[in-house]
C-alpha positions as CSV (number, residue, x, y, z in Angstrom):
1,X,10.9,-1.7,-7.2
2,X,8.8,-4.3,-5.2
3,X,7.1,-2.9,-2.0
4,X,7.8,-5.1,1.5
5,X,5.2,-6.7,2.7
6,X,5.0,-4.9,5.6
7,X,4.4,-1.1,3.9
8,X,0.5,-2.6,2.8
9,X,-2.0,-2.1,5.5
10,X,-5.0,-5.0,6.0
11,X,-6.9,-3.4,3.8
12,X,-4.6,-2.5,1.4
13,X,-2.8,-5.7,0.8
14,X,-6.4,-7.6,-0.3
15,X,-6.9,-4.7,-2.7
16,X,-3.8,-4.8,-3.8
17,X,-3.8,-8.9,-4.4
18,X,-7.2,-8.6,-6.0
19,X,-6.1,-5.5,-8.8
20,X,-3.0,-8.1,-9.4
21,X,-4.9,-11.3,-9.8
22,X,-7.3,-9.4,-12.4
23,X,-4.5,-7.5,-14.0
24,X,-2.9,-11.0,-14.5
25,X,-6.3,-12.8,-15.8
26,X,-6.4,-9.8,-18.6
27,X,-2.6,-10.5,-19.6
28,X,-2.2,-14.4,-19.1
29,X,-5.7,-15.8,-18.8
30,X,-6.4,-18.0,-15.3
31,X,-4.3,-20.8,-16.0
32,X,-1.3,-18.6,-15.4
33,X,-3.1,-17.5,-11.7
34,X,-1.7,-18.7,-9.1
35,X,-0.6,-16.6,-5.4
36,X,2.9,-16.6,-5.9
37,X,2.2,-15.0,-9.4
38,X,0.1,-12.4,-7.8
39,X,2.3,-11.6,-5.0
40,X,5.0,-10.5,-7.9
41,X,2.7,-8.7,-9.5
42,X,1.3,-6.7,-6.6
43,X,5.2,-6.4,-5.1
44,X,5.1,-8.1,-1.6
45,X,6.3,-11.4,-0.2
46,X,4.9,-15.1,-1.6
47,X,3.4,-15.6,1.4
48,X,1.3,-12.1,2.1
49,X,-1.3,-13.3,-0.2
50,X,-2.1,-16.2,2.4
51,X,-2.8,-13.6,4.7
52,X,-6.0,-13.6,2.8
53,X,-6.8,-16.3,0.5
54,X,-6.2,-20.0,1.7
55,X,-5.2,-20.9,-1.7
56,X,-5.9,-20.5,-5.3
57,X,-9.8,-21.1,-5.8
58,X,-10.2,-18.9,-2.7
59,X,-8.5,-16.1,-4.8
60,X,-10.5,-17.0,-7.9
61,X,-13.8,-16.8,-5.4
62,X,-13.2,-13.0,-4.2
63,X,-12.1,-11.8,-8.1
64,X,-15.4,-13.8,-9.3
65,X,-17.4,-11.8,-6.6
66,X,-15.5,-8.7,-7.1
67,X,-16.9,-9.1,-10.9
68,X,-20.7,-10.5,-10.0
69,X,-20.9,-6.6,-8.0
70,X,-19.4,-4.8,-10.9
71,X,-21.7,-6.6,-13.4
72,X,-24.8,-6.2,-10.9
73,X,-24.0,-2.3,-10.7
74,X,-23.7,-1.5,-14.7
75,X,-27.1,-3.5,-15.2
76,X,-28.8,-2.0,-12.5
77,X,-27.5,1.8,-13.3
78,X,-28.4,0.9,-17.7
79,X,-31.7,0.4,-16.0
80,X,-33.1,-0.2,-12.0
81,X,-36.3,-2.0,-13.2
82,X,-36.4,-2.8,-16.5
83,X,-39.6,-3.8,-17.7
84,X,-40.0,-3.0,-21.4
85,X,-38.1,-4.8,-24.7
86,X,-36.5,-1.5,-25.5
87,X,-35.2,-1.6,-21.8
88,X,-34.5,-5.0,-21.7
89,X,-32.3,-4.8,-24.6
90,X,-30.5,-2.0,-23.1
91,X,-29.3,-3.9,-20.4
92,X,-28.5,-7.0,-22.0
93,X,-26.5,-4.8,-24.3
94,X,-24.8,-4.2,-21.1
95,X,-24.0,-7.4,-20.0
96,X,-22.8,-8.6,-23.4
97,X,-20.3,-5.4,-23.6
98,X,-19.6,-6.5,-19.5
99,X,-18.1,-10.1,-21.0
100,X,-16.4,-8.8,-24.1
101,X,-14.8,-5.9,-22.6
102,X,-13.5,-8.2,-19.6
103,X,-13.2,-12.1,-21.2
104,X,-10.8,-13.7,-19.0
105,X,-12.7,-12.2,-15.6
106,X,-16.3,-13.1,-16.6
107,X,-15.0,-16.8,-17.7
108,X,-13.6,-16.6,-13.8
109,X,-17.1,-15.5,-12.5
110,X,-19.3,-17.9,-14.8
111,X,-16.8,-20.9,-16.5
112,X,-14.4,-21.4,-13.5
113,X,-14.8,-23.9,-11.0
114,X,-14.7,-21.6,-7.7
115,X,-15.8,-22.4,-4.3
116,X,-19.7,-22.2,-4.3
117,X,-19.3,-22.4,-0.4
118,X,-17.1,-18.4,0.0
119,X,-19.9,-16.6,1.2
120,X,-18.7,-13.1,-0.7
121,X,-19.2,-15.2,-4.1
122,X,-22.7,-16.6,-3.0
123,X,-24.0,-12.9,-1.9
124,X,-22.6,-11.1,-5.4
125,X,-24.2,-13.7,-7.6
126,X,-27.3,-14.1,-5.9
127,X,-27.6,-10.5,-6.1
128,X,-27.0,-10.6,-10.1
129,X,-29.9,-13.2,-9.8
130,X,-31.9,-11.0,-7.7
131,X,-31.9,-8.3,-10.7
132,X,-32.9,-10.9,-13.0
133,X,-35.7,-12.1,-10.9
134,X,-36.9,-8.5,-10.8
135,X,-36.8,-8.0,-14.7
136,X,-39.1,-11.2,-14.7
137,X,-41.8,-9.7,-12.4
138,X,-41.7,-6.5,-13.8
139,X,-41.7,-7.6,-17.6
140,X,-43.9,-10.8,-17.1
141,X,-46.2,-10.2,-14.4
142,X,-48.9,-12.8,-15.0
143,X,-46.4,-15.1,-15.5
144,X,-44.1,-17.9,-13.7
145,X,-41.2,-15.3,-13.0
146,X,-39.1,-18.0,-11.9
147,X,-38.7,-19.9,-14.9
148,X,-39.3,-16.9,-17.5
149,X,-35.9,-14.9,-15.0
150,X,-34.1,-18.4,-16.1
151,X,-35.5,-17.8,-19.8
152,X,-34.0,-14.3,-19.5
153,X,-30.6,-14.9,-18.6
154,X,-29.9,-17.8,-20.1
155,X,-30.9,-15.4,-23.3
156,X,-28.5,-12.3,-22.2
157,X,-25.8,-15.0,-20.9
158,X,-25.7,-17.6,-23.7
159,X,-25.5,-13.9,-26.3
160,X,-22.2,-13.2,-24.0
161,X,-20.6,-16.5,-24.4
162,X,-21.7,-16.4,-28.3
163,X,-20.0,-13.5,-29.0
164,X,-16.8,-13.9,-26.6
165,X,-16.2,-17.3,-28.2
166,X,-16.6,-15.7,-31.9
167,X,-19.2,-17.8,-33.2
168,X,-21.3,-14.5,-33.3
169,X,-19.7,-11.5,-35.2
170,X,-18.6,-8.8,-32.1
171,X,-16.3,-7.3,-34.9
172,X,-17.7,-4.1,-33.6
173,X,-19.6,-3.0,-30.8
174,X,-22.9,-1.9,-33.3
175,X,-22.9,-5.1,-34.4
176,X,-23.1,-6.8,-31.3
177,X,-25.6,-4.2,-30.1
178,X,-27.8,-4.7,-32.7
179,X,-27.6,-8.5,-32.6
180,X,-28.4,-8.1,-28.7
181,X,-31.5,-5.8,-28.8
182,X,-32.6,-8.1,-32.1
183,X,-32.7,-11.4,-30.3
184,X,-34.0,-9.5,-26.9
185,X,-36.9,-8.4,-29.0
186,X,-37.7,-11.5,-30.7
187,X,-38.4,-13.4,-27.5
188,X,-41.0,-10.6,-26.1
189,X,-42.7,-11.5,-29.2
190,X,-42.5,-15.4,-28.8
191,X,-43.6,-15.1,-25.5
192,X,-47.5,-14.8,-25.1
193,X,-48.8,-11.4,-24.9
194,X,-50.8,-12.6,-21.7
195,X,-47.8,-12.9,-19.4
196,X,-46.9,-9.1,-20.1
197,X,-48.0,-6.4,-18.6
198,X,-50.8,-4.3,-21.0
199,X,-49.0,-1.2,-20.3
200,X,-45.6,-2.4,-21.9
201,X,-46.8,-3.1,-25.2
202,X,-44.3,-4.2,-28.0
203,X,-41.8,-1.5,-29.2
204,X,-39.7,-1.8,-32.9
205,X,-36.2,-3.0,-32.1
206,X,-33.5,0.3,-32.5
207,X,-30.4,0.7,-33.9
C-alpha cells in the first residue's frame, strides 16, 4: 500500500527516491526514469520527489554520484594503494565486476548525459579520479602520472564497456577475471621498465 508523502522524514524521502530510481534503472533501464515513475515506485506523492531533484537529470546526477562513491569504495577496499600488476589487476577485476554486476547504473554514471555542474557528481567522480591518479604515482613513479592515470583507466574502463556490451566473453565471472588481470599485465610490460618503481618488478599473471 503506497505510503503518504508526509510519513517520510527529509532524510528519508531522498533515500527513499534514490533506492527507487536505481531499483527502476536495474528493471527498465534509464529511458523509463523519469520522477513521477520514481515517486510510484518509492510510494509518495508525484510531486515529493521535487522536494529534492529539480527534474530528471538532477535525479540521474545524485544516482551517478551515489554510484562514483560505491565504485571508489570497492576499489579502494580490493586495494588502498595499489602499486604492483598483481594489484593492479585486482582492482580492475573490481571495477569490471562493478559495471557487469550493475549495467544500467554505471551507463548512468559514465554514458548518460548528467549535469557536470551538481556539485555531489563532481566530488564522487573526482574522487574515483583521485584513486586513479594515486595508482599512477605509486605504479609509475618516474613517470608522467597524469597521462599514464589516463592510460590506466581508460584500460580498466574501456575492459568494463567491452564486456558489458558483449563484444568480450563475461559468460562467467573467471573468464572475465582472467581476461582483466591478462590485459592489466600486458600493459606493465609495454610500458618501459624505467617509469616503474625497481621495487615492483614484473609478476606472472594468476588465475
Amino acid at each position: 500500500m503506497p505510503q503518504a508523502s508526509g510519513s517520510y522524514h527529509h532524510g528519508d524521502l531522498r533515500t527513499a527516491c534514490l533506492n527507487a530510481a536505481r531499483d527502476l534503472l536495474e528493471e527498465d533501464g534509464s529511458a523509463a526514469l523519469s520522477l513521477r515513475a520514481v515517486a510510484r515506485r518509492a510510494g509518495v506523492s508525484t510531486g515529493a520527489p521535487y522536494r529534492h531533484y529539480a527534474d530528471r537529470e538532477a535525479l540521474l546526477s545524485a544516482v551517478a554520484a551515489e554510484g562514483c562513491r560505491e565504485l571508489t569504495e570497492q576499489l579502494a577496499t580490493t586495494h588502498p594503494s595499489p602499486a604492483t600488476p598483481d594489484e593492479l589487476a585486482d582492482v580492475a577485476v573490481t571495477y569490471v565486476r562493478f559495471a557487469l554486476r550493475h549495467p544500467a547504473l554505471f551507463r548512468v554514471m559514465f554514458a548518460e548525459p548528467c549535469d557536470p555542474t551538481n556539485e555531489d557528481r563532481v566530488d564522487a567522480t573526482a574522487a574515483i579520479k583521485e584513486y586513479v591518479r594515486g595508482i599512477a604515482r605509486a605504479a609509475f613513479p618516474h613517470g608522467d602520472s597524469e597521462a599514464l592515470s589516463t592510460v590506466v583507466w581508460a584500460l580498466v574502463h574501456g575492459l568494463a564497456f567491452l564486456h558489458l556490451d558483449g563484444k568480450l566473453d563475461a559468460s562467467t565471472p573467471d573468464l572475465v577475471a582472467d581476461h582483466v588481470r591478462t590485459t592489466v599485465h600486458a600493459l606493465f610490460a609495454a610500458i618501459p621498465a624505467t617509469t616503474r618503481t625497481p621495487a615492483t618488478p614484473l609478476k606472472p599473471a594468476t588465475a
